[in-house]
C-alpha positions in Angstrom: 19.1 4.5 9.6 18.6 1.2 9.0 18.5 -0.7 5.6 15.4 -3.4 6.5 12.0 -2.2 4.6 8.6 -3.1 5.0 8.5 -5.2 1.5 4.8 -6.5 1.5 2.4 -7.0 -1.3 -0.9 -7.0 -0.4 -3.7 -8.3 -2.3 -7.2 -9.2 -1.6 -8.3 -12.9 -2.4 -9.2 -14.2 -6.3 -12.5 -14.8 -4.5 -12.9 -11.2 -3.1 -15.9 -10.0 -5.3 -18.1 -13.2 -4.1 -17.0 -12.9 -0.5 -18.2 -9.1 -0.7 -21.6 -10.7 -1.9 -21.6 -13.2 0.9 -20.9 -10.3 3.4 -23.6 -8.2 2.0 -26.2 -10.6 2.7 -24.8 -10.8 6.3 -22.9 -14.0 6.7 -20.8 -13.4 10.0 -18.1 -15.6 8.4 -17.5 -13.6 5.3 -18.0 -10.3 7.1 -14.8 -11.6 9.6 -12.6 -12.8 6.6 -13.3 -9.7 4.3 -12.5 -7.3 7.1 -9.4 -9.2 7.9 -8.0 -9.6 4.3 -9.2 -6.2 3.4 -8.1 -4.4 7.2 -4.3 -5.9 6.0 -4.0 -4.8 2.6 -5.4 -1.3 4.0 -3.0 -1.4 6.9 0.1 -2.3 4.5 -1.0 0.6 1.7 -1.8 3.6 4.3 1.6 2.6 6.2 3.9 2.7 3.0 1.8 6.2 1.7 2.0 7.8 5.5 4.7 5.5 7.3 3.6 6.1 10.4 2.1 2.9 12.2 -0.7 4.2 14.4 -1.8 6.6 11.9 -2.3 3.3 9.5 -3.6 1.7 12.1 -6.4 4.3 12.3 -6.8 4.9 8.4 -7.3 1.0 8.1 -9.7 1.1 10.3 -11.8 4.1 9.2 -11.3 2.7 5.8 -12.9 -0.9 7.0 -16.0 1.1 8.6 -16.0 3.3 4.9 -15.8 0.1 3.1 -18.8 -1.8 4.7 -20.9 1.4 5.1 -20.9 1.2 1.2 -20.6 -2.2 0.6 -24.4 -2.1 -1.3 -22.5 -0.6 -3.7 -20.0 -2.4 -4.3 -20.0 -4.1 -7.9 -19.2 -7.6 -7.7 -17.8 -7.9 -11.2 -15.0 -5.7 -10.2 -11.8 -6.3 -8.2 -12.1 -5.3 -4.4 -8.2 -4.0 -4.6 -8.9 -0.5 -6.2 -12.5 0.7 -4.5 -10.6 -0.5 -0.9 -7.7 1.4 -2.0 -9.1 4.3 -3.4 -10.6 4.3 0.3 -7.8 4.5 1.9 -5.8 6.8 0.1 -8.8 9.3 0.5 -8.5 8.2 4.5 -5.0 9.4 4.3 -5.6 12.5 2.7 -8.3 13.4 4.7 -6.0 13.1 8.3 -3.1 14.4 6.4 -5.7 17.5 6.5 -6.8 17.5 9.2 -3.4 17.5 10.9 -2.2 20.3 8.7 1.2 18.2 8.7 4.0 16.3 6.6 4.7 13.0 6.4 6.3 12.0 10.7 9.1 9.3 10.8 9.9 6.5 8.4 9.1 3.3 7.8 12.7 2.8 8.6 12.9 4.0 11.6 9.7 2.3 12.4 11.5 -1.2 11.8 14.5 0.5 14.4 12.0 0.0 16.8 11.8 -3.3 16.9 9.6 -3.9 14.6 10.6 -6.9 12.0 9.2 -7.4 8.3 8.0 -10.9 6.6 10.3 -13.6 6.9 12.5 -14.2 4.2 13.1 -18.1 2.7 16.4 -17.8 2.8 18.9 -18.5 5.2 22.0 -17.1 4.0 23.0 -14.2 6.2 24.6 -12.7 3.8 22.1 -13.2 1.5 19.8 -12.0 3.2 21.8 -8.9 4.7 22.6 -7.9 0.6 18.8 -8.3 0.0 18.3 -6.2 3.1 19.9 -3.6 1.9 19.1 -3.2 -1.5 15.4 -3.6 -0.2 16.3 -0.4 2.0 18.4 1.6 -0.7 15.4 0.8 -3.1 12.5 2.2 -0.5 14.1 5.3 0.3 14.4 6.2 -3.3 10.6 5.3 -3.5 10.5 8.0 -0.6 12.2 10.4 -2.1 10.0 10.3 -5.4 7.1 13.2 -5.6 4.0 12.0 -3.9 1.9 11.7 -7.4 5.0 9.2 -8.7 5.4 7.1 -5.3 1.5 6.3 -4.8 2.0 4.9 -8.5 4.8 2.9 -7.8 3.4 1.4 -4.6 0.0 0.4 -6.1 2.1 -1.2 -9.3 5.2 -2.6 -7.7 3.9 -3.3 -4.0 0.1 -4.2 -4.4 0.2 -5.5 -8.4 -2.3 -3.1 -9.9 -3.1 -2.8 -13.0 -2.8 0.5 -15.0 -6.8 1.0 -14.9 -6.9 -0.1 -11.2 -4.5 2.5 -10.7 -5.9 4.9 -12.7 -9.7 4.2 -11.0 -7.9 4.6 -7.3 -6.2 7.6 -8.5 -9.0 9.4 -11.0 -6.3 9.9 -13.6 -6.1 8.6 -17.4 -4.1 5.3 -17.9 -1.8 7.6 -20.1 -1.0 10.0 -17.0 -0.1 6.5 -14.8 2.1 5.2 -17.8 3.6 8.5 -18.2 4.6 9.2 -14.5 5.2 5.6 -14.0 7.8 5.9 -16.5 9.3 9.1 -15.1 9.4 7.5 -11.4 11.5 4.4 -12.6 13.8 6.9 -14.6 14.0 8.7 -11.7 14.7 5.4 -9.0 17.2 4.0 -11.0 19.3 7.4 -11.0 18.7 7.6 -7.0 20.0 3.7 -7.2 22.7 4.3 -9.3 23.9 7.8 -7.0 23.9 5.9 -4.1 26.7 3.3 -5.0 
């Protein structure tokens, strides 16, 4: 299995909130750029919660219809992150329901197919191969957490959310998020430290 992860934050714009008002009033423009900022940070979040690529692909895309069917209510003194990722972790629970089915695949063996993640800065291979493979050992003991821990640690770690953001997406108290947050890094670093 190969050590190379998908390590992407996504995050909408600063200027989300306003570019949601511009869209709701119909400019084409802002309708383009918030589906194309918004279709990426969905794509990145349903692939690390399902990490199956076509089956992101189509929760993104359900999620961008979801999102501008119920753009009117959208309030613009909130961050776009949390309501678009609320979205699509309903999306992914919604298909993982319908299919009756586990989690198919990994994002690792995803990235064995040919697939490569964001270039690095650094041009040391054996810089990067070190960070390659802590990056891997690090995402399969994000894998290996419960599914209540690991959406937690992928909206904090990989998409910078907040405590209440997370705790809006997830419709659980900001103590419950600390709480299993805290658990889920006790829990990485033991996987971490095993797998020396």
């Amino acid at each position: 299995m190969g050590s190379t992860v998908l390590n992407v934050m996504s995050s909408l714009p600063p200027a989300a909130p306003s570019l949601v008002a511009r869209a709701r009033e119909g400019e084409t423009e802002a309708r383009e750029e918030l589906a194309q900022e918004a279709g990426r940070s969905a794509y990145v979040f349903a692939l690390q919660l399902t990490g199956r690529p076509e089956l992101a692909r189509d929760v993104a895309q359900d999620s961008l219809v979801r999102l501008f069917r119920q753009l009117d209510r959208f309030d613009d003194g909130r961050p776009l992150a949390p309501w678009l990722f609320t979205i699509v972790r309903n999306q992914v629970r919604d298909q993982a329901r319908r299919e009756k089915v586990r989690r198919h695949g990994s994002l690792d063996e995803w990235l064995e197919q040919g697939h490569e993640r964001a270039a690095s800065p650094e041009t040391d291979p054996a810089a990067l191969a070190e960070r390659a493979d802590l990056a891997g050992r690090i995402w399969r003991a994000v894998s290996g957490l419960s599914e209540a821990q690991r959406e937690i640690v992928i909206l904090r770690d990989y998409h910078d959310l907040s405590y209440h953001q997370i705790a809006t997406v997830l419709s659980i108290p900001e103590g419950t998020v600390m709480s299993r947050l805290h658990a889920a890094r006790i829990r990485l670093r033991e996987a971490l430290r095993d797998e020396r």
